[in-house]
Each structure stands twice: as C-alpha cells, then as structure tokens.
N, CA, C and O atoms as a CHARMM CRD file, in Angstrom:
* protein
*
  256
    1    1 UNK  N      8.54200  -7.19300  -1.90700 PROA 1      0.00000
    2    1 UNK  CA     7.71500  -6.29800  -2.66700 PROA 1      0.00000
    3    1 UNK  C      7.58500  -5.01600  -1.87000 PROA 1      0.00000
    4    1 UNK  O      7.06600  -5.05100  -0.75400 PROA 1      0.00000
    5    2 UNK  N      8.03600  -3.87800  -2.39800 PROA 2      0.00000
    6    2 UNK  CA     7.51700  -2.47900  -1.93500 PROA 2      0.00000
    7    2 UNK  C      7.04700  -1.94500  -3.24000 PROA 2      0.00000
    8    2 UNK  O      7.34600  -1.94300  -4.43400 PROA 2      0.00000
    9    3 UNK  N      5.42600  -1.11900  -1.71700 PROA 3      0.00000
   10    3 UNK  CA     4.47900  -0.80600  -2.62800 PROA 3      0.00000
   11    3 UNK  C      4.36100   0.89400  -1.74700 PROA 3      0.00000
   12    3 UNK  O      4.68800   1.05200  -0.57100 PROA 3      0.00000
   13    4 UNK  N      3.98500   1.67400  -2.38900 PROA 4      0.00000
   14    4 UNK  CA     3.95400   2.53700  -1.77500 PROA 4      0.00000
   15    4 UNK  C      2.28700   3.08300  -2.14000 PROA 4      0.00000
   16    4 UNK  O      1.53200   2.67900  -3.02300 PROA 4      0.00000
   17    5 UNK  N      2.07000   4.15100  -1.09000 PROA 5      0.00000
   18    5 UNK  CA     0.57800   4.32800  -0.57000 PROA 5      0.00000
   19    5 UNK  C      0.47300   6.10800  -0.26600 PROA 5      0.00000
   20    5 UNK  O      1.03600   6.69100   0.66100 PROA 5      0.00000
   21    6 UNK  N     -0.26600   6.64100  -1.15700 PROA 6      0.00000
   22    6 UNK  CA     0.12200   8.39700  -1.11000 PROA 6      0.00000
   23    6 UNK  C     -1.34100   8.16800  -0.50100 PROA 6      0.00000
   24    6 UNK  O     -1.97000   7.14200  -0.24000 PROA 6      0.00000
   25    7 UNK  N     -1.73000   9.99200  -0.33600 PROA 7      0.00000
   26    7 UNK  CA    -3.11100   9.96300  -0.07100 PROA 7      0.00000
   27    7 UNK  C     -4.21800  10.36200  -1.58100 PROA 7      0.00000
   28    7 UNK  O     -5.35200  10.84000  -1.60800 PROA 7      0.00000
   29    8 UNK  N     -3.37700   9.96000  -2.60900 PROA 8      0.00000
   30    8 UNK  CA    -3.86900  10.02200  -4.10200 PROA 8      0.00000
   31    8 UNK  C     -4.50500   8.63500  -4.25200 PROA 8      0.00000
   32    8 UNK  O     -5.18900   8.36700  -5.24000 PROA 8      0.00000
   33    9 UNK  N     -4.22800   7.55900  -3.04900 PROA 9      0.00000
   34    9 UNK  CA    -4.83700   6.61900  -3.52200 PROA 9      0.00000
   35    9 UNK  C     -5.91900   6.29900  -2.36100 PROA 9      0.00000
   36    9 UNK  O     -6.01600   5.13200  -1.98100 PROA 9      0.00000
   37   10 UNK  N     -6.41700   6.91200  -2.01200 PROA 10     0.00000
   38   10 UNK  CA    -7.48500   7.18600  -0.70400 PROA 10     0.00000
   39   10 UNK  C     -8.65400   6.80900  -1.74400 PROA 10     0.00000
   40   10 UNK  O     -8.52200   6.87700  -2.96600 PROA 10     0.00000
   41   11 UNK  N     -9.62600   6.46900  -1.17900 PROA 11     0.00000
   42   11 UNK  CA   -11.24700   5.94700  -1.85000 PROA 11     0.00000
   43   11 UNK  C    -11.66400   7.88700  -2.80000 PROA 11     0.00000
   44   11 UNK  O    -11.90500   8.14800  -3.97900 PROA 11     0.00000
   45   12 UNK  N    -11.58300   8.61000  -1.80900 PROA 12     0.00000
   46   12 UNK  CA   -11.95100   9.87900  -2.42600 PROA 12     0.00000
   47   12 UNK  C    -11.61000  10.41900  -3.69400 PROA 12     0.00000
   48   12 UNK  O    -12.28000  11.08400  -4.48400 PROA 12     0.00000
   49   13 UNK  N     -9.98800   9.84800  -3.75400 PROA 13     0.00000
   50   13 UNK  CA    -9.25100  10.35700  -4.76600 PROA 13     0.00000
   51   13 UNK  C     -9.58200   9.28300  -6.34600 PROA 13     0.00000
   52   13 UNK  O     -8.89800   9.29000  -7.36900 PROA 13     0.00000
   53   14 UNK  N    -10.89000   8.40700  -6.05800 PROA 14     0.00000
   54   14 UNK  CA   -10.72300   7.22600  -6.73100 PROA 14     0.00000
   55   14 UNK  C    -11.17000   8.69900  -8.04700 PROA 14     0.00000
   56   14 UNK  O    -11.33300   9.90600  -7.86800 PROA 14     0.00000
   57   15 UNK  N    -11.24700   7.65500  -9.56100 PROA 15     0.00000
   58   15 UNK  CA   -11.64700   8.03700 -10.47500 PROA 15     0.00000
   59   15 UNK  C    -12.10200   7.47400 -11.57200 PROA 15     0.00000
   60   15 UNK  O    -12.29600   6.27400 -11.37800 PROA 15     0.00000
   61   16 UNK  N    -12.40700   7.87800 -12.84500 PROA 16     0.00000
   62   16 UNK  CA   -12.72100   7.19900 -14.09700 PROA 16     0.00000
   63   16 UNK  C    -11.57900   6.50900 -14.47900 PROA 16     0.00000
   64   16 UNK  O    -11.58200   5.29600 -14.68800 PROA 16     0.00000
   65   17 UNK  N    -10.19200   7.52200 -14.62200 PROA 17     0.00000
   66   17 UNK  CA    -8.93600   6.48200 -15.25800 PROA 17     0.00000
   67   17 UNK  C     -7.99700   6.73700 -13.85500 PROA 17     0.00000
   68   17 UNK  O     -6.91400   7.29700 -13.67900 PROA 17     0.00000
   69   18 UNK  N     -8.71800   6.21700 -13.17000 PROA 18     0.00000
   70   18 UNK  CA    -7.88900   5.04900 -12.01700 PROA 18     0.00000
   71   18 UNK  C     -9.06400   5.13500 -10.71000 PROA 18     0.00000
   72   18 UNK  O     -9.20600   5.89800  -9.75400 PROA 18     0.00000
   73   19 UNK  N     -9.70900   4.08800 -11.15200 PROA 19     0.00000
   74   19 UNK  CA   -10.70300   3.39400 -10.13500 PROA 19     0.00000
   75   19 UNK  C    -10.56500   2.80100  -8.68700 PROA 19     0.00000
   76   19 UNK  O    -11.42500   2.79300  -7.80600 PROA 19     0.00000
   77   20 UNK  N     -9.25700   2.29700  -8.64400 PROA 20     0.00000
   78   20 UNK  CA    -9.28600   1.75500  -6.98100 PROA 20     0.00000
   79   20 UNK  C     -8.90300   2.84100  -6.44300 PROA 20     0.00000
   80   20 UNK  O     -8.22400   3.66900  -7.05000 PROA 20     0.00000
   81   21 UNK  N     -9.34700   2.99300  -5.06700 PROA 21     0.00000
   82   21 UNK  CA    -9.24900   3.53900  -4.12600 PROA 21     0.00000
   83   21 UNK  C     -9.21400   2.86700  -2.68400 PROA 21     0.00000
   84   21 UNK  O    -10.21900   2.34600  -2.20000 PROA 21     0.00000
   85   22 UNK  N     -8.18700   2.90800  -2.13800 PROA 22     0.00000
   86   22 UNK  CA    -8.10400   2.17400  -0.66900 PROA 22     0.00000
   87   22 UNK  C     -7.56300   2.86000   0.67000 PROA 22     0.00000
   88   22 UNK  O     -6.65200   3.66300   0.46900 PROA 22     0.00000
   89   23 UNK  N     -7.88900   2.72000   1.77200 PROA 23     0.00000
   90   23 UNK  CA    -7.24700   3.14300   2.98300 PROA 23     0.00000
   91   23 UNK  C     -6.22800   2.29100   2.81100 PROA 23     0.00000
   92   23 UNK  O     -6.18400   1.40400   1.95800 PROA 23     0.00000
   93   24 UNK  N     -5.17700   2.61700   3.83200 PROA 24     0.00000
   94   24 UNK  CA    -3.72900   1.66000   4.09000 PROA 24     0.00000
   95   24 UNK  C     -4.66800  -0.01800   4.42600 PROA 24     0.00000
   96   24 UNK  O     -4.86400  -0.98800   3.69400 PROA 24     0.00000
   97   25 UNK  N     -5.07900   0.29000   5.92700 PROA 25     0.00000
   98   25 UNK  CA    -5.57300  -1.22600   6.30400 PROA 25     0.00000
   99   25 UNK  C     -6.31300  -1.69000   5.21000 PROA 25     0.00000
  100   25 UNK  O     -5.94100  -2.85800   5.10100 PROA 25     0.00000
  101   26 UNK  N     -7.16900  -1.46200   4.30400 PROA 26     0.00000
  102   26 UNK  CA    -7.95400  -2.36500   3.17600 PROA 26     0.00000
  103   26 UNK  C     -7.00300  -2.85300   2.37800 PROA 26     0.00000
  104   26 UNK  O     -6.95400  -4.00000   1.93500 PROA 26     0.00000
  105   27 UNK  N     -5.91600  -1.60200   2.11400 PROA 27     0.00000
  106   27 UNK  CA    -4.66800  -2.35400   1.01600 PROA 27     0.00000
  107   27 UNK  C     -4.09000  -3.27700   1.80100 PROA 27     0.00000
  108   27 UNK  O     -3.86800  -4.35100   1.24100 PROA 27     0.00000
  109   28 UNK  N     -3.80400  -3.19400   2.83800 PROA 28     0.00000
  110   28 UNK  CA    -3.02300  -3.97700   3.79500 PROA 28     0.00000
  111   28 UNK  C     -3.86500  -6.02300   3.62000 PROA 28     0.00000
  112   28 UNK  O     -3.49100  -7.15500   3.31300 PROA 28     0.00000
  113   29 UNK  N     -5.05100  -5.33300   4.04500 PROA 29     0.00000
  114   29 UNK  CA    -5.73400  -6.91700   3.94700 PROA 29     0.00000
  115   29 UNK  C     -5.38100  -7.43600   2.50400 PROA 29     0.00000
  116   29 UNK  O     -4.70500  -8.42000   2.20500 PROA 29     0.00000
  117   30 UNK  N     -5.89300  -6.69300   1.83600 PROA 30     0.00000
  118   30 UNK  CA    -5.91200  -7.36100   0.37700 PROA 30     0.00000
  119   30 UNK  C     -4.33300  -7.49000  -0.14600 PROA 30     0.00000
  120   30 UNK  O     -4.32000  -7.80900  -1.33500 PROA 30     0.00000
  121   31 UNK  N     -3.43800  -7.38200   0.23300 PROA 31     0.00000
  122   31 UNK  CA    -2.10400  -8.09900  -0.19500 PROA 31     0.00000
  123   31 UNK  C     -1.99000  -8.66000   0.73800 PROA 31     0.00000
  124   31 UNK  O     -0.91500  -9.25400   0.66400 PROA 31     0.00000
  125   32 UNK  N     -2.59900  -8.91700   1.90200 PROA 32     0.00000
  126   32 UNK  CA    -2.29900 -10.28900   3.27400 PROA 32     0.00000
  127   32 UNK  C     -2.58500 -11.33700   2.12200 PROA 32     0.00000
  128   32 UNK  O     -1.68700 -12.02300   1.63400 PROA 32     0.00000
  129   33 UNK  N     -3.98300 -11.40800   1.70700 PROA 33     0.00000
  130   33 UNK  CA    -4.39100 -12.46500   0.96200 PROA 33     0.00000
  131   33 UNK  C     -4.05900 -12.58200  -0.33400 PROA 33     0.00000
  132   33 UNK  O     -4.73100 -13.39700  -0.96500 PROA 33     0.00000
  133   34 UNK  N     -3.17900 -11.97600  -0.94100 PROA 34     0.00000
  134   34 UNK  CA    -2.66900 -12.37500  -2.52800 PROA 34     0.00000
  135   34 UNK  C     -1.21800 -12.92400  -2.01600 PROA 34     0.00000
  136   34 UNK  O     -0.69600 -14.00500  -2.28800 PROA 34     0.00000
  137   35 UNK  N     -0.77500 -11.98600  -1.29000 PROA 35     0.00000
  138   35 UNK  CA     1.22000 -12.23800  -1.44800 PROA 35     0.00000
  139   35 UNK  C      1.45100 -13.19200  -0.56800 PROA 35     0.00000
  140   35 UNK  O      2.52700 -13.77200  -0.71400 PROA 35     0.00000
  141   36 UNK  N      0.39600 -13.72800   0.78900 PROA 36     0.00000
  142   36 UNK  CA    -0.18500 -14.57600   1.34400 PROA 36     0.00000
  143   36 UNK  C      0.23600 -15.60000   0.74400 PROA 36     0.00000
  144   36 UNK  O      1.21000 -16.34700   0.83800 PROA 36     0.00000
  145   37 UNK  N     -0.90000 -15.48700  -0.05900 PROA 37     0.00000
  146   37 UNK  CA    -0.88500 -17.00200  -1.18500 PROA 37     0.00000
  147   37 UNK  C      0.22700 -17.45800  -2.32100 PROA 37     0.00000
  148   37 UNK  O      0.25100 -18.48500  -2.99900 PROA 37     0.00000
  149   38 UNK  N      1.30800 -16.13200  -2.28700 PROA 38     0.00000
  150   38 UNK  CA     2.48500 -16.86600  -3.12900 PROA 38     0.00000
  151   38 UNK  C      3.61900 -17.07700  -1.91200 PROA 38     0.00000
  152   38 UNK  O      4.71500 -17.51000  -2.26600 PROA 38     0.00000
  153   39 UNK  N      3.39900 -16.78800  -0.49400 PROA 39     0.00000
  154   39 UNK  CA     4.62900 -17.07000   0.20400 PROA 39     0.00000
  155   39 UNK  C      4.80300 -15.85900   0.77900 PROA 39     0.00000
  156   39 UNK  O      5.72000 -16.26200   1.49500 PROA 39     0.00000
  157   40 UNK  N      4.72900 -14.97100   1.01200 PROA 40     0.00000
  158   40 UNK  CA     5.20600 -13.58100   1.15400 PROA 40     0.00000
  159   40 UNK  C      4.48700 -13.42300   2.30200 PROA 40     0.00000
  160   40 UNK  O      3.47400 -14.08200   2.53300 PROA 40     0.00000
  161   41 UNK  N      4.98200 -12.51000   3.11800 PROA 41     0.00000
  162   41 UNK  CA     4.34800 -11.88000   4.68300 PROA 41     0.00000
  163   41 UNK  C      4.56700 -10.59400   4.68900 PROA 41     0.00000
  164   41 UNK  O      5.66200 -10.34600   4.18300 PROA 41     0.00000
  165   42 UNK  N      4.07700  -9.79200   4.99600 PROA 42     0.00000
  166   42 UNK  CA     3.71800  -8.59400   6.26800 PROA 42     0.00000
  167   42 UNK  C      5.20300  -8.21100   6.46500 PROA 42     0.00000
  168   42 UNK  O      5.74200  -9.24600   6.85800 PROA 42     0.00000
  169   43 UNK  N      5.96200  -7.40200   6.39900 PROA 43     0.00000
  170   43 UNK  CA     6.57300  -6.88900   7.34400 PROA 43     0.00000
  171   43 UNK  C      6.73000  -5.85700   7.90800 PROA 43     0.00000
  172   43 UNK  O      7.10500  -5.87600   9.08000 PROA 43     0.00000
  173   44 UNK  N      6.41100  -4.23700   7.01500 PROA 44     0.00000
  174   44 UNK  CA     6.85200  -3.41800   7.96900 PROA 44     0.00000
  175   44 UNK  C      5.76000  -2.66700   7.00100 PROA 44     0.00000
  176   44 UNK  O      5.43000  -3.23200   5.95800 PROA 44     0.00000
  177   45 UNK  N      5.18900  -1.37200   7.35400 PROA 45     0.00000
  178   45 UNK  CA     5.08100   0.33100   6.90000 PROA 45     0.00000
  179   45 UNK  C      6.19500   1.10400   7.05400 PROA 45     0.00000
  180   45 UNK  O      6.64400   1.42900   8.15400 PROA 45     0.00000
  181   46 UNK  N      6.77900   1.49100   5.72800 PROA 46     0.00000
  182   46 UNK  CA     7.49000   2.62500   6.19200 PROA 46     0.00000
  183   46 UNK  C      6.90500   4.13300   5.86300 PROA 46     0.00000
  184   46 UNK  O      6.50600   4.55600   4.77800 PROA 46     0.00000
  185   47 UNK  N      6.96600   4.70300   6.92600 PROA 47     0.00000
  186   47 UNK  CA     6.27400   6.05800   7.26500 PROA 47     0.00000
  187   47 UNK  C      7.01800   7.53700   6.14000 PROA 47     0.00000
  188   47 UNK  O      7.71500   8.45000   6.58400 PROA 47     0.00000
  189   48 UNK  N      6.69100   7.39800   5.00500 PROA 48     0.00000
  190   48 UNK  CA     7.72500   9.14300   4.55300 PROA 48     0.00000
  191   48 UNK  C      6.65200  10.05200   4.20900 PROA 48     0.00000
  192   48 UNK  O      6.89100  10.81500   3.27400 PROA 48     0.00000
  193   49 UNK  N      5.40000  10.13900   4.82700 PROA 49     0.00000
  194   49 UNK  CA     5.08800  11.42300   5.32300 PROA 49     0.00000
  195   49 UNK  C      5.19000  12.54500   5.10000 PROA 49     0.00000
  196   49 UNK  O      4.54700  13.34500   4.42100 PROA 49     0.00000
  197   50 UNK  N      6.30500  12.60700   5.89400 PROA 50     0.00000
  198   50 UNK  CA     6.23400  13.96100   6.13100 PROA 50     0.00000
  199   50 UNK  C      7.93100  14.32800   5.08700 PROA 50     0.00000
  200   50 UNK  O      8.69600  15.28500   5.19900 PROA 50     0.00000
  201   51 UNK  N      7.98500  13.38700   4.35200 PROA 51     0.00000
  202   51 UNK  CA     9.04400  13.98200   3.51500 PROA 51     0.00000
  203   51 UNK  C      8.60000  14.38900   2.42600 PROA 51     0.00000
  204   51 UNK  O      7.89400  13.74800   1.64900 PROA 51     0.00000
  205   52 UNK  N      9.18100  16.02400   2.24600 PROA 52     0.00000
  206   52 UNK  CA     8.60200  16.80700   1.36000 PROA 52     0.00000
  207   52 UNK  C      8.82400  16.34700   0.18000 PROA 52     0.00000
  208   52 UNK  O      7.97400  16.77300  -0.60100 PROA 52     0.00000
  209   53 UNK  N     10.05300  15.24800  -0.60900 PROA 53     0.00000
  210   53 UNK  CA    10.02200  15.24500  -1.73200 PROA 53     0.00000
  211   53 UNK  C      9.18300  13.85100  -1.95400 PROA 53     0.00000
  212   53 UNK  O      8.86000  13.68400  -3.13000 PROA 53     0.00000
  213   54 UNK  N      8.74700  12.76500  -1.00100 PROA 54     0.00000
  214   54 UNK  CA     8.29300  11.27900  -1.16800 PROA 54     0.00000
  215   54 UNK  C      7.60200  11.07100  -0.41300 PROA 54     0.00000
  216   54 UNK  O      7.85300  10.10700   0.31100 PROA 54     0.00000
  217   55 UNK  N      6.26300  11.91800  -0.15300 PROA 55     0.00000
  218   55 UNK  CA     5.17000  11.96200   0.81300 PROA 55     0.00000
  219   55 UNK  C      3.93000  10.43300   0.10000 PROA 55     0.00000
  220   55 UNK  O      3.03000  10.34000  -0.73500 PROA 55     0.00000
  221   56 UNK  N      4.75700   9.37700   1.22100 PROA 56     0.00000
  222   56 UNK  CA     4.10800   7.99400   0.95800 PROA 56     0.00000
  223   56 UNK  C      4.41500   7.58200   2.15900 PROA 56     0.00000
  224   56 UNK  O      5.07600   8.22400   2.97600 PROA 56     0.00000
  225   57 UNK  N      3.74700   6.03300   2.37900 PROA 57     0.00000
  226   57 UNK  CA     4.06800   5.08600   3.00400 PROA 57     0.00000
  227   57 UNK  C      3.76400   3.99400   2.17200 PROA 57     0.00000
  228   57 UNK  O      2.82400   3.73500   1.42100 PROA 57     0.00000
  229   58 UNK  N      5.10300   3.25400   2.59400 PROA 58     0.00000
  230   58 UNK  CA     5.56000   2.10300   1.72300 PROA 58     0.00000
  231   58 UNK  C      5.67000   0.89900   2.35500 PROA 58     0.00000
  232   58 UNK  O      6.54100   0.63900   3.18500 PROA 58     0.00000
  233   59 UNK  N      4.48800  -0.12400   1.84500 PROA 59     0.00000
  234   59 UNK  CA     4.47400  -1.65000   2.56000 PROA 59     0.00000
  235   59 UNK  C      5.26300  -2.36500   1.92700 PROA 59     0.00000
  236   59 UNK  O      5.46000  -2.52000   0.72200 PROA 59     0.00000
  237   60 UNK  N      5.87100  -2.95700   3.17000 PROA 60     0.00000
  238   60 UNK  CA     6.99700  -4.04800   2.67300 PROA 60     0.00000
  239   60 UNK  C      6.58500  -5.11800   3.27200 PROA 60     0.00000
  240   60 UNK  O      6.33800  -5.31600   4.46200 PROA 60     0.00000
  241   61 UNK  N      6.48100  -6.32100   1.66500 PROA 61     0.00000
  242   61 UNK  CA     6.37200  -7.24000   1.92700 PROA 61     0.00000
  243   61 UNK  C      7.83900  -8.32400   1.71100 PROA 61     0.00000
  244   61 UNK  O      8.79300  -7.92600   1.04200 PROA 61     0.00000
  245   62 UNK  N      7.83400  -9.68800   2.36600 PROA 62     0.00000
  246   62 UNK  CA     9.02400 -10.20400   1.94500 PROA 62     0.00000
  247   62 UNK  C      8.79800 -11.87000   2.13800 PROA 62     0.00000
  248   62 UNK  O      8.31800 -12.43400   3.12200 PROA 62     0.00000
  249   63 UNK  N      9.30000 -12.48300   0.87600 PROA 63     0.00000
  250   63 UNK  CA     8.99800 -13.75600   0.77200 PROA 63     0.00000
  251   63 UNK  C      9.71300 -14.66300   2.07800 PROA 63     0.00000
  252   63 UNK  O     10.77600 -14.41800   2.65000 PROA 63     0.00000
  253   64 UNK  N      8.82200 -15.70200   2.31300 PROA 64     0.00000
  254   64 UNK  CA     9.36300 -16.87100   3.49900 PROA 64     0.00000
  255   64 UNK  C     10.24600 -17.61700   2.97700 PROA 64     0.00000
  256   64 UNK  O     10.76600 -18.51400   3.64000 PROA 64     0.00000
C-alpha cells in the first residue's frame, strides 16, 4: 500500500468537506494498527518534498 501525505492533510488544513487531519506520526500509528491487523508492516517514508511537481511523502506499507 502507498499512501501519500502533503501538508493539505495537516490537522490545520482539516475542513467541512474533508475532516481528517493528521501529522505523518498520527497517520503513521493509525495504519500500524489497521494494516497491522490485515498482515501488512511499516516499511519505508518516501521523502518528495522538495519535488516541485509531487510535493508529498509517501508511506509504504507491504504485506508479510
């Protein structure tokens, strides 16, 4: 599973039509414990930042 993480989805940026809002580590916990529970682990952040056209970071998860 890749998920990617702008700073549009920061708590600040929350809203009426789109309510969650998370730091990386809160998103981070809360798919420990869902993808957790179907098999899946943790593996990496990838950092694109600072790339002007795909300014994200993208958690990769990957089944056991």
């Amino acid at each position: 599973m890749l998920l990617d993480h702008t700073k549009n989805q920061a708590p600040k940026s929350a809203n009426a039509l789109d309510p969650f809002g998370a730091e990386l580590p809160a998103l981070q916990a809360m798919l420990d414990r869902v993808a957790g529970a179907e098999g899946a682990l943790f593996r990496e952040v990838l950092d694109c930042t600072e790339n002007p056209q795909y300014r994200a970071r993208v958690v990769v998860y990957a089944k056991t």
